[in-house]
C-alpha positions as a Markdown table, in Angstrom:
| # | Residue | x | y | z |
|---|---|---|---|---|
| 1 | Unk | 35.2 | 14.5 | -6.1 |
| 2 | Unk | 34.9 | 12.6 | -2.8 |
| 3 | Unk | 32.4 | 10.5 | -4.2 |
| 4 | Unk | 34.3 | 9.5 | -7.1 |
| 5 | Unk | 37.4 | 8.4 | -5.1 |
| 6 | Unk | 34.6 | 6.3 | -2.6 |
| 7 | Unk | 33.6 | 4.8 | -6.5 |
| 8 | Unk | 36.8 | 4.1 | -7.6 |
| 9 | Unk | 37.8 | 2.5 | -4.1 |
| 10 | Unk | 34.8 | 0.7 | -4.1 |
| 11 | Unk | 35.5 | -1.1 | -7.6 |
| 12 | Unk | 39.2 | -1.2 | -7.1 |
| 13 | Unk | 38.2 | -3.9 | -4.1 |
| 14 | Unk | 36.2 | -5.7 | -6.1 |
| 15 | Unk | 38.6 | -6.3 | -8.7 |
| 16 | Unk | 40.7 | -7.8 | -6.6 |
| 17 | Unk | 38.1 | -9.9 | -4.3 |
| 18 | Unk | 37.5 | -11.0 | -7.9 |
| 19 | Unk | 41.4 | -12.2 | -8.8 |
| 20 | Unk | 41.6 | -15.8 | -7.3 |
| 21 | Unk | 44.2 | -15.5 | -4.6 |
| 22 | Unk | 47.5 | -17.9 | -4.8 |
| 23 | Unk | 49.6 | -19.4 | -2.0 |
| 24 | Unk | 53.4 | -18.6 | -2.5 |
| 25 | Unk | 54.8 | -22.7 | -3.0 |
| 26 | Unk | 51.6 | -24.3 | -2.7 |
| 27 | Unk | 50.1 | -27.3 | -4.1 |
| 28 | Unk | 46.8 | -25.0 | -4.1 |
| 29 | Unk | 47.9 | -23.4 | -6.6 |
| 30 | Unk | 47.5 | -26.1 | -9.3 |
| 31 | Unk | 43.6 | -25.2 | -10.6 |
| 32 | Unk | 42.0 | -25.5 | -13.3 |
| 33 | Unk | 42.1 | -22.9 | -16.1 |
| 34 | Unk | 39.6 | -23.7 | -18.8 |
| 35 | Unk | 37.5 | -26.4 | -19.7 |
| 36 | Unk | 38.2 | -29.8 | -21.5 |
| 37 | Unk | 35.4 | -30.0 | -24.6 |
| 38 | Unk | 37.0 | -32.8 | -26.5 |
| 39 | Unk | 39.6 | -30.3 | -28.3 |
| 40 | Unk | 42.1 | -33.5 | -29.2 |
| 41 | Unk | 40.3 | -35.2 | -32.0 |
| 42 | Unk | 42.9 | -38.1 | -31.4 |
| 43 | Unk | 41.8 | -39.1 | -27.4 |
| 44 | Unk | 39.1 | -40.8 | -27.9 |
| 45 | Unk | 36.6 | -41.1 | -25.1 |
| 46 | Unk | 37.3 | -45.0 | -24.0 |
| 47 | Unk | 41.2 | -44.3 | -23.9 |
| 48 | Unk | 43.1 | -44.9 | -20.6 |
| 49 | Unk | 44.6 | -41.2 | -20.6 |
| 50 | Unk | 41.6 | -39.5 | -22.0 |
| 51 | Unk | 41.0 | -38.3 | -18.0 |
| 52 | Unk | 44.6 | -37.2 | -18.0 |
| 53 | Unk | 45.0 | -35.9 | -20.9 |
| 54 | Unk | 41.9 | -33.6 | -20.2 |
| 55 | Unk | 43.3 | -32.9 | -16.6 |
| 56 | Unk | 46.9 | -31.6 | -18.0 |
| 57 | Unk | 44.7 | -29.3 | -20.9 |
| 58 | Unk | 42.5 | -28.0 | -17.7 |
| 59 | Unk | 45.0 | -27.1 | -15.4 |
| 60 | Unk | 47.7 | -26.0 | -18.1 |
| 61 | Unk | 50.4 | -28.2 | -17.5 |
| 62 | Unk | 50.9 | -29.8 | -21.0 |
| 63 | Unk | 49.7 | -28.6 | -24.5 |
| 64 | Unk | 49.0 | -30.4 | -27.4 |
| 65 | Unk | 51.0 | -31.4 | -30.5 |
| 66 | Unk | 48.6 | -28.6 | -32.1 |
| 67 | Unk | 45.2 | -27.3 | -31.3 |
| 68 | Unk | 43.4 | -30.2 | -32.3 |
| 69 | Unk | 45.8 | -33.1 | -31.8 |
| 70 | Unk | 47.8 | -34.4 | -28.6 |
| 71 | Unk | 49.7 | -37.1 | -30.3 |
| 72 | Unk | 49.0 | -39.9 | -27.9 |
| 73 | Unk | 51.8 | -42.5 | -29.3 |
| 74 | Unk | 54.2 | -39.7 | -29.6 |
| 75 | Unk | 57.7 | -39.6 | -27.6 |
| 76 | Unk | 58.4 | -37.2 | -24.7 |
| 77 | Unk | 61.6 | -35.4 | -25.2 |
| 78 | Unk | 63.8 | -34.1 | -23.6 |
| 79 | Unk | 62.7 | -30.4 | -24.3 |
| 80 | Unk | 58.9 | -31.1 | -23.5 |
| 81 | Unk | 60.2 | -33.1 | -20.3 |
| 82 | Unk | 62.3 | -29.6 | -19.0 |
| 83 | Unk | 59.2 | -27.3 | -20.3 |
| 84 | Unk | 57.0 | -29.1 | -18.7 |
| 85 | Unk | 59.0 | -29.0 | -15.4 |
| 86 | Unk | 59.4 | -25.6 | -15.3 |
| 87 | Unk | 55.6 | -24.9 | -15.9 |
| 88 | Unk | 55.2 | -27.1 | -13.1 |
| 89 | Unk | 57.5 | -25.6 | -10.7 |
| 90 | Unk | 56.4 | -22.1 | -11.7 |
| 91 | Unk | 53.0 | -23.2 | -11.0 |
| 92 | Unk | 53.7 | -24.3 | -7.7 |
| 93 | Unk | 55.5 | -21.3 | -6.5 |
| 94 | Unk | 53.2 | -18.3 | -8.0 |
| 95 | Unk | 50.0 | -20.0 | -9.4 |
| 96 | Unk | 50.6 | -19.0 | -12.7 |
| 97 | Unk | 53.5 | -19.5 | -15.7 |
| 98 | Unk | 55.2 | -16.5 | -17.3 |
| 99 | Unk | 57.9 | -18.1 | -19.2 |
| 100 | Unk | 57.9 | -17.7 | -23.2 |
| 101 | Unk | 59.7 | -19.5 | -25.5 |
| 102 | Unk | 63.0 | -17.8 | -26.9 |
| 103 | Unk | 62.8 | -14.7 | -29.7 |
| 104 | Unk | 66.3 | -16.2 | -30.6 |
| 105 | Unk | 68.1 | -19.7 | -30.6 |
| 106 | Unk | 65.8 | -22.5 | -29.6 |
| 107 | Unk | 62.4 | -22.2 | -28.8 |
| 108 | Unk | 62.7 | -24.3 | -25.4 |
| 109 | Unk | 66.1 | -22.2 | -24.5 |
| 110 | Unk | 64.2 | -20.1 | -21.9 |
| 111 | Unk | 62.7 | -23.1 | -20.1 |
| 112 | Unk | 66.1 | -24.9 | -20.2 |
| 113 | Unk | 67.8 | -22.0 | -18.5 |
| 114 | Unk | 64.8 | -21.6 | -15.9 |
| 115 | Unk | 65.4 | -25.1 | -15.0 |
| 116 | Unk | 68.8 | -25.4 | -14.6 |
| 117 | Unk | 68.8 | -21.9 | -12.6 |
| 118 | Unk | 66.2 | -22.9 | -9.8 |
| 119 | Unk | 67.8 | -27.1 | -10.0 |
| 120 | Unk | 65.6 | -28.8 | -11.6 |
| 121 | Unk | 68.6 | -30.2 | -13.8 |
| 122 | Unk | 72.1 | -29.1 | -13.9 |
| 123 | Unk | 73.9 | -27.1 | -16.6 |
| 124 | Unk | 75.4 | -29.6 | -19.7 |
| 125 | Unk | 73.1 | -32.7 | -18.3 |
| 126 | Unk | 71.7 | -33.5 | -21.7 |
| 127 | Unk | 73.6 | -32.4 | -24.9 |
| 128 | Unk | 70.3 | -33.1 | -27.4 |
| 129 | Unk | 67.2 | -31.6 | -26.4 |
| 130 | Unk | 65.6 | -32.9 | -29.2 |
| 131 | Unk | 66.0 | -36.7 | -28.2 |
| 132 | Unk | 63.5 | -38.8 | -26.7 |
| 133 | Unk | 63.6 | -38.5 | -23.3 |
| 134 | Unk | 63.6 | -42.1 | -21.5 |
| 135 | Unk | 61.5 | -43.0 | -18.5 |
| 136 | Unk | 64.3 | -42.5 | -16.5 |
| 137 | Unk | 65.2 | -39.1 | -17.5 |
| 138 | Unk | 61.6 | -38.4 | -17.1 |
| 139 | Unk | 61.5 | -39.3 | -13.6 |
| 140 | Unk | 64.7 | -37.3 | -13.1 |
| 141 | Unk | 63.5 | -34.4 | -14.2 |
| 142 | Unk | 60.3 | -34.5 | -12.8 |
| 143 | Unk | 60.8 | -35.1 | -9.5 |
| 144 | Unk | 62.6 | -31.8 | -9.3 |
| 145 | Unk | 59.7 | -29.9 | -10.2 |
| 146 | Unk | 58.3 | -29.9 | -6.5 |
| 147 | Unk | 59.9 | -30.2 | -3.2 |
| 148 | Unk | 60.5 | -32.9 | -1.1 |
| 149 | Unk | 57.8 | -32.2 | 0.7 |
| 150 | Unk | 54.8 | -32.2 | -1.7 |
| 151 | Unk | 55.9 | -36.3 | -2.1 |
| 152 | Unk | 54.0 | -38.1 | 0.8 |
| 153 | Unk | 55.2 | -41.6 | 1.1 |
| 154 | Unk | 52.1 | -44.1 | 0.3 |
| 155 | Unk | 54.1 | -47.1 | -0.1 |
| 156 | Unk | 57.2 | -48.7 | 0.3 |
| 157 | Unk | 57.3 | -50.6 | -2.9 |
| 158 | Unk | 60.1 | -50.6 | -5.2 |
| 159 | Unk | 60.7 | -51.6 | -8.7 |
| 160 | Unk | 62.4 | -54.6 | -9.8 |
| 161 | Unk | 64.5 | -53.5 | -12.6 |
| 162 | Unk | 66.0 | -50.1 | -10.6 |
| 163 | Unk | 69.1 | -50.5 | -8.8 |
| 164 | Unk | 72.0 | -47.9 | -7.1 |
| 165 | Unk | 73.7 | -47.4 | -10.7 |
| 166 | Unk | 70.0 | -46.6 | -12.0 |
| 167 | Unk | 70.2 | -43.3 | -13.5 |
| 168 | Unk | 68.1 | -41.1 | -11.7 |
| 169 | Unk | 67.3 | -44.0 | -9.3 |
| 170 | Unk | 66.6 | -42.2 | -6.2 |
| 171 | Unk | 64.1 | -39.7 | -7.8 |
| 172 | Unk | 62.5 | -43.1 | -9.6 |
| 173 | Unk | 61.8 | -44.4 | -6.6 |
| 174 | Unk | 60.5 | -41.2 | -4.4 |
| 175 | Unk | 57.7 | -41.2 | -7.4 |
| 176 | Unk | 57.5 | -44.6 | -6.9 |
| 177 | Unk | 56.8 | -44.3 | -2.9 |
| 178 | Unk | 54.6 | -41.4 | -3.8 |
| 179 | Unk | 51.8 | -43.0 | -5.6 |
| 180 | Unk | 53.0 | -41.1 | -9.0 |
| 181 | Unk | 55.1 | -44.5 | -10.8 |
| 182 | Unk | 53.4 | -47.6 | -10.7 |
| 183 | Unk | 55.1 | -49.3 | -13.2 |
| 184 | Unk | 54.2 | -51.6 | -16.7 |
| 185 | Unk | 52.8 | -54.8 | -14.8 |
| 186 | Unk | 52.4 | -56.5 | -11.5 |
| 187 | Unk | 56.0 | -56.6 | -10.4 |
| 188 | Unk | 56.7 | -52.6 | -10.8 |
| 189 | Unk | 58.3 | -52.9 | -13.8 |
| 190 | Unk | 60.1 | -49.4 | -15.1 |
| 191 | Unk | 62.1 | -49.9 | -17.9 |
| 192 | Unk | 64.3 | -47.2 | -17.4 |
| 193 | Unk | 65.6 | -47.0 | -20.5 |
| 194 | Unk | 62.9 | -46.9 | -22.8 |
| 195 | Unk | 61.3 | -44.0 | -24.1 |
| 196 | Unk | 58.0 | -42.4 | -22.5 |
| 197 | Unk | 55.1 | -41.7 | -24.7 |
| 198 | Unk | 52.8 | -38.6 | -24.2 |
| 199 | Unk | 50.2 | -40.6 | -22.9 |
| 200 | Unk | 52.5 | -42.1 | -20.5 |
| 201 | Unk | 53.6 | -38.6 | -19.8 |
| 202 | Unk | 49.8 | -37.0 | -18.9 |
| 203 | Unk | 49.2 | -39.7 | -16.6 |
| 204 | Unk | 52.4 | -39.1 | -14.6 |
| 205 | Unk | 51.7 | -35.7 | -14.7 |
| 206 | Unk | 48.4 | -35.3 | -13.8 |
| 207 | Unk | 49.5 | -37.3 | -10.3 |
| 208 | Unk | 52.3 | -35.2 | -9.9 |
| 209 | Unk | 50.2 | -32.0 | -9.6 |
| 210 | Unk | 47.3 | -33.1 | -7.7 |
| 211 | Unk | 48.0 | -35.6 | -5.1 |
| 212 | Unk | 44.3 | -37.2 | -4.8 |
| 213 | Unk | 45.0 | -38.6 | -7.9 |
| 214 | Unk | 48.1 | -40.3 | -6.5 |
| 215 | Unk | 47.4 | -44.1 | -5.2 |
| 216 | Unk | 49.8 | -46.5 | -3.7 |
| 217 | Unk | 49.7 | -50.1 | -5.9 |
| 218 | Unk | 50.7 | -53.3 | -4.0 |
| 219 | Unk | 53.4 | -54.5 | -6.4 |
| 220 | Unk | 54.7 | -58.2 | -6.5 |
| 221 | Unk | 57.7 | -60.5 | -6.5 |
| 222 | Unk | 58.2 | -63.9 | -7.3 |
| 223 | Unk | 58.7 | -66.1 | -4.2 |
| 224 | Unk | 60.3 | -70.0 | -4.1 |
| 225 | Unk | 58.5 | -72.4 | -1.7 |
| 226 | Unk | 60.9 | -74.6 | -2.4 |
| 227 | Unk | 60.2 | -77.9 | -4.1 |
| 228 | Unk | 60.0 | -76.0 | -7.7 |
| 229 | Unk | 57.2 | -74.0 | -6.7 |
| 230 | Unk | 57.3 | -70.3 | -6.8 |
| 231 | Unk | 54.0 | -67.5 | -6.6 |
| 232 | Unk | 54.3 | -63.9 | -6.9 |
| 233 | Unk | 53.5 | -62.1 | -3.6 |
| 234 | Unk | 53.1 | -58.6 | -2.3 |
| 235 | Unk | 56.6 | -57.5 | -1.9 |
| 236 | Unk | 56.5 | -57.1 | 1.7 |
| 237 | Unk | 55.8 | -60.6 | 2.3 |
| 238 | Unk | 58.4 | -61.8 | 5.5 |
| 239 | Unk | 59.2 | -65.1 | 6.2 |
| 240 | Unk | 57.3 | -66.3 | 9.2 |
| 241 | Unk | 58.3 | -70.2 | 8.8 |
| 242 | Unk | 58.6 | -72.1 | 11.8 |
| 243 | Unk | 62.3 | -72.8 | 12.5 |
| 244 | Unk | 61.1 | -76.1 | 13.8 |
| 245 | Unk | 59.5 | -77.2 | 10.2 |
| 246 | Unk | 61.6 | -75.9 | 7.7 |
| 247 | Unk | 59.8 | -78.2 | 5.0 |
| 248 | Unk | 56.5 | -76.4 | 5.7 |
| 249 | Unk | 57.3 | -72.5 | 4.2 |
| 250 | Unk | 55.1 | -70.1 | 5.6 |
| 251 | Unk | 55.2 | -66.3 | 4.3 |
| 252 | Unk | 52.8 | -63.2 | 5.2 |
| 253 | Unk | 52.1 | -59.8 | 4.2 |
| 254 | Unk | 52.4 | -56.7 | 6.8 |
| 255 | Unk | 50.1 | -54.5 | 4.8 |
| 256 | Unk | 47.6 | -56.9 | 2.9 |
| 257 | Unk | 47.2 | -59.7 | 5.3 |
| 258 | Unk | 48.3 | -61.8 | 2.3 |
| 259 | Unk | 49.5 | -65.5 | 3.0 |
| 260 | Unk | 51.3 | -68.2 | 1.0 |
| 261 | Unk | 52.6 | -71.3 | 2.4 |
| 262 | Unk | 53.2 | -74.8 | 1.6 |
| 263 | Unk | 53.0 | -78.2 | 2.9 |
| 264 | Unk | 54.9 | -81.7 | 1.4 |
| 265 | Unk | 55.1 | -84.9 | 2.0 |
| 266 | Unk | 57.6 | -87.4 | 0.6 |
| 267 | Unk | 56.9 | -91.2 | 0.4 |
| 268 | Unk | 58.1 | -93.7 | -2.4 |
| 269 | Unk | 54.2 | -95.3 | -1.8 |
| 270 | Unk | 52.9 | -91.9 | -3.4 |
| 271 | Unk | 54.3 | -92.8 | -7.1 |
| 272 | Unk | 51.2 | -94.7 | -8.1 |
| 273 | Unk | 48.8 | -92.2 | -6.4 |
| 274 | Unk | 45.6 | -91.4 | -8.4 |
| 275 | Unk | 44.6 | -87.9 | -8.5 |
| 276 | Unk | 40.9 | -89.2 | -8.2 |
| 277 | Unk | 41.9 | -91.1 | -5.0 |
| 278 | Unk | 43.6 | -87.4 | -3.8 |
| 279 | Unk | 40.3 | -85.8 | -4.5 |
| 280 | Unk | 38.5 | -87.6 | -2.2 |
| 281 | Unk | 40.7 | -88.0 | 0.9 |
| 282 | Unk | 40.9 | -84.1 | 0.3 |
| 283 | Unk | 37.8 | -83.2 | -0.5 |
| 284 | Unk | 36.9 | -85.2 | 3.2 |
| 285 | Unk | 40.2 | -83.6 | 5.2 |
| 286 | Unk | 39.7 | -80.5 | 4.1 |
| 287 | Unk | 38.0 | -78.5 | 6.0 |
| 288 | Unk | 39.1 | -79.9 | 9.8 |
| 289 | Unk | 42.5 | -79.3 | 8.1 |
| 290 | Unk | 42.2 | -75.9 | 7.7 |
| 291 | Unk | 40.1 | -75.6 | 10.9 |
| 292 | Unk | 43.7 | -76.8 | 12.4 |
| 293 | Unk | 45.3 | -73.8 | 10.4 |
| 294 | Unk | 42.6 | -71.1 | 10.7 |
| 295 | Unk | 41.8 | -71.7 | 14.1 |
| 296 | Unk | 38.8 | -73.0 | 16.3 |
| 297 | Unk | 35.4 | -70.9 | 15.7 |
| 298 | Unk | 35.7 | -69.7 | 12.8 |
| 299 | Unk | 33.8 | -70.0 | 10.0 |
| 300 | Unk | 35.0 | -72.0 | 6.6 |
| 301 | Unk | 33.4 | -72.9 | 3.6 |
| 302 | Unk | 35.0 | -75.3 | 0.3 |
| 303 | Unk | 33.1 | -73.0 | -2.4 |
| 304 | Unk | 35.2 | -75.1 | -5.5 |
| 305 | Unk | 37.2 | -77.6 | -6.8 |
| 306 | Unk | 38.5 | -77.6 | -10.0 |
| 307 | Unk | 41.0 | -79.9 | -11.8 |
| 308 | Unk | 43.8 | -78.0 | -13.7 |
| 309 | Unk | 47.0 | -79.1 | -14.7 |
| 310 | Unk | 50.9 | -77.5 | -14.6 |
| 311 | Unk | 52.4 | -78.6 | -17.8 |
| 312 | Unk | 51.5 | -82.1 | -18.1 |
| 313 | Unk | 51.1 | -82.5 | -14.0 |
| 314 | Unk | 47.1 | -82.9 | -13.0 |
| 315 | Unk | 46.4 | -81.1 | -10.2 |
| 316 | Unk | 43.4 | -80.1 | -8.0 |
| 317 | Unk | 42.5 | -76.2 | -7.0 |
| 318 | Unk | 40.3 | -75.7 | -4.0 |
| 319 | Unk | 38.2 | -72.2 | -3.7 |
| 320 | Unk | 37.6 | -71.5 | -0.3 |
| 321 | Unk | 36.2 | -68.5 | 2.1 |
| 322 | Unk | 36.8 | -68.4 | 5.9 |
| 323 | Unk | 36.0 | -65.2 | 8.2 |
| 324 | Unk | 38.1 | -64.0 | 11.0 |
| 325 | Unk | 36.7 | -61.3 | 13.2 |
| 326 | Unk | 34.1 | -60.4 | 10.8 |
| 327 | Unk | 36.1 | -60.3 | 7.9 |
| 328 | Unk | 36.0 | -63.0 | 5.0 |
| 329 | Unk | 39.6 | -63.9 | 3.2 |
| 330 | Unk | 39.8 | -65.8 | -0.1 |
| 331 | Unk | 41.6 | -68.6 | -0.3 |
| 332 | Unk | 43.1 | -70.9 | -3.2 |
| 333 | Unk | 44.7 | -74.4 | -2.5 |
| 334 | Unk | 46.8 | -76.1 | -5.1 |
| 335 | Unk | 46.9 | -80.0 | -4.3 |
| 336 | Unk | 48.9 | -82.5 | -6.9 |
| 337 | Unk | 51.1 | -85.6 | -6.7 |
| 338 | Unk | 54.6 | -85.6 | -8.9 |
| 339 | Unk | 56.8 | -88.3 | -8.4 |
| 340 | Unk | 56.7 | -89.4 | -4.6 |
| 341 | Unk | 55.8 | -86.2 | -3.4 |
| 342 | Unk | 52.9 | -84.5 | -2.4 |
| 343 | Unk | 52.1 | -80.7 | -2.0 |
| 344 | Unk | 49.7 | -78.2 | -1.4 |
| 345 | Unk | 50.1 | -75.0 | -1.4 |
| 346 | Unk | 47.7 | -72.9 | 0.3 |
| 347 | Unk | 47.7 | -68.8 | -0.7 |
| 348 | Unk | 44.8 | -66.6 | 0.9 |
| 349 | Unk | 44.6 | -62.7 | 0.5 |
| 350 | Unk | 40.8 | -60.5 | 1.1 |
| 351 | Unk | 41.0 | -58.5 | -2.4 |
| 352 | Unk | 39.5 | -61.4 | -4.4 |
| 353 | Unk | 41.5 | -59.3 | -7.6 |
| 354 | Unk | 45.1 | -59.5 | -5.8 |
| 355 | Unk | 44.3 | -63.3 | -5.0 |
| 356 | Unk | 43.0 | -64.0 | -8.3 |
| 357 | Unk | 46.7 | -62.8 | -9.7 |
| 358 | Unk | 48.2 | -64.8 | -6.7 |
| 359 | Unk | 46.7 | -68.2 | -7.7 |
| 360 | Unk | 47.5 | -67.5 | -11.5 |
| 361 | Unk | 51.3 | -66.8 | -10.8 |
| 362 | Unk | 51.7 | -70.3 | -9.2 |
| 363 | Unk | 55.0 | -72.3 | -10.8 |
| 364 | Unk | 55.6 | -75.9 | -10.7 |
| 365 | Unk | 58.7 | -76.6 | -12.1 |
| 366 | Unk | 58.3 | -73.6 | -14.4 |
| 367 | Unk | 55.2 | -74.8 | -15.8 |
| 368 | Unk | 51.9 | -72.1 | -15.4 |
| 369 | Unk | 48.5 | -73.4 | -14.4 |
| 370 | Unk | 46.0 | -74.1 | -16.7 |
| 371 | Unk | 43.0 | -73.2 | -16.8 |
| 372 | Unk | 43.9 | -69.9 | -14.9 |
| 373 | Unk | 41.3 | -68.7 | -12.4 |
């Protein structure tokens, strides 16, 4: 008899060394559950939330439309926004979800109720559960599925199109600061108001629950150097003009070591100037000029010229490379005559990608550069 109790001891232990062990309110507790084979016959393999989609199926934190389809194109609503919250937050504090859908009334009644009884939205906040869900009553509701705490700041960019009287504007931007919302283009762009797509929804997701996948993006704004130019810049960019020489804008980024600045002259003589004659007082000035701005010792090299025009302006575009300290910067000069002024407007940044984007953003009186870099 003894022996059998030792037996049953014995085996008792090892079924539970064999249970995986979960934190109470832990981000370790998001793992995965099964294995993505390519159930969806409708992600195909090239699709930009093919890896998201197959992390949400993994780690059980969205299903499909059915077994063999997700519905890619297919609106979020407001149901699958709360059920997918609750999952979330049930996740988070137990490691597991235990919530079924109602036996009476609607199917998503349970998770509505779960939701609004731990705060993830408040009683009578949507009146049709069946609607699609915009981007900013995604964010709303999402955000609330973890605590505070689980959102490390990554960045302090913002976008452009939320303000105070944004619905659900504070928990747009903690997602925004926490790598999770990145916006539709360069600037940040949310469009609050628009609907979210599944797709759109797995991606946002899968950064929500596991926080390596969370990156901070540099996002832009558009930025006058007076003189009808503007250039979209890294959104920290400060203002680090001389007081002394208004005319000549100087701006800088704290976090990328971007710069954009800009340098006219005015004189009636310049009217009649020939871009060809421009070319070569440049292409010979060049370099000690921006010896004088870089600094002494460094090292600078003219890799390109190209001639472009803005609109129907001619115009000359300079590629160059100089190292400070070891490391090499990009940078692209703009150089053109219009009317009896002349500018040049120098932009440098060391992510060749994020320069690139720099120098095609450039404005001249509204008119975009062509050809683009």
């Amino acid at each position: 008899m003894k022996k059998l109790l030792s037996l049953l001891l014995v085996l008792c232990l090892m079924l539970t060394l064999a249970v995986p062990a979960f934190a109470a309110h832990s981000m370790d507790n998001f793992r995965k559950v099964k294995t993505y084979n390519n159930e969806f016959t409708d992600v195909p393999a090239d699709h930009w939330a093919r890896n998201a989609v197959a992390t949400c199926y993994e780690y059980g934190l969205m299903n499909g439309a059915d077994a063999a389809t997700f519905n890619l194109a297919g609106n979020l609503t407001v149901a699958e926004a709360l059920v997918i919250a609750a999952q979330v937050d049930q996740i988070y504090k137990t490691g597991t979800t235990a919530i079924q859908p109602a036996a009476e009334g609607p199917w998503y009644q349970s998770f509505v109720d779960y939701c609004v009884n731990t705060g993830i939205t408040k009683a009578g906040a949507f009146s049709d559960f069946n609607a699609k869900a915009t981007r900013a009553q995604m964010a709303g509701i999402f955000a609330h599925a973890l605590p505070d705490s689980t959102f490390t700041v990554l960045s302090l960019c913002t976008p452009p199109d939320v303000t105070d009287t944004t619905p659900y504007g504070n928990e747009i931007i903690t997602l925004y600061t926490a790598g999770i919302l990145s916006g539709s283009d360069d600037y940040g762009t949310f469009h609050p108001d628009n609907s979210i797509s599944r797709a759109e929804a797995a991606v946002i997701l899968s950064r929500l629950a596991l926080p390596e996948t969370r990156s901070a993006k540099m996002l832009l704004k558009d930025l006058s150097l007076t003189h009808g130019v503007t250039v979209a810049v890294p959104q920290d960019m400060l203002d680090i003009t001389d007081p002394d020489v208004p005319e000549q804008p100087m701006f800088a980024s704290i976090s990328t070591g971007a710069m954009a600045m800009a340098l006219f002259q005015q004189d009636a003589s310049l009217r009649h100037t020939d871009m060809g004659m421009v070319k070569r007082l440049f292409d010979q000035a060049l370099p000690s000029m921006l010896q004088e701005i870089i600094g002494d010792g460094e090292s600078i090299s003219v890799t390109d010229s190209v001639s472009v025009k803005f609109g129907d302006m001619d115009a000359i575009r300079y590629h160059v490379t100089y190292t400070t300290e070891g490391v090499a910067t990009n940078m692209i000069i703009y150089v053109y005559v219009q009317d009896d002024v002349m500018g040049a407007v120098y932009l440098a940044e060391t992510d060749a990608p994020l320069m690139n984007t720099m120098a095609n953003s450039v404005r001249i009186n509204g008119a975009g550069v062509n050809p683009t870099v």
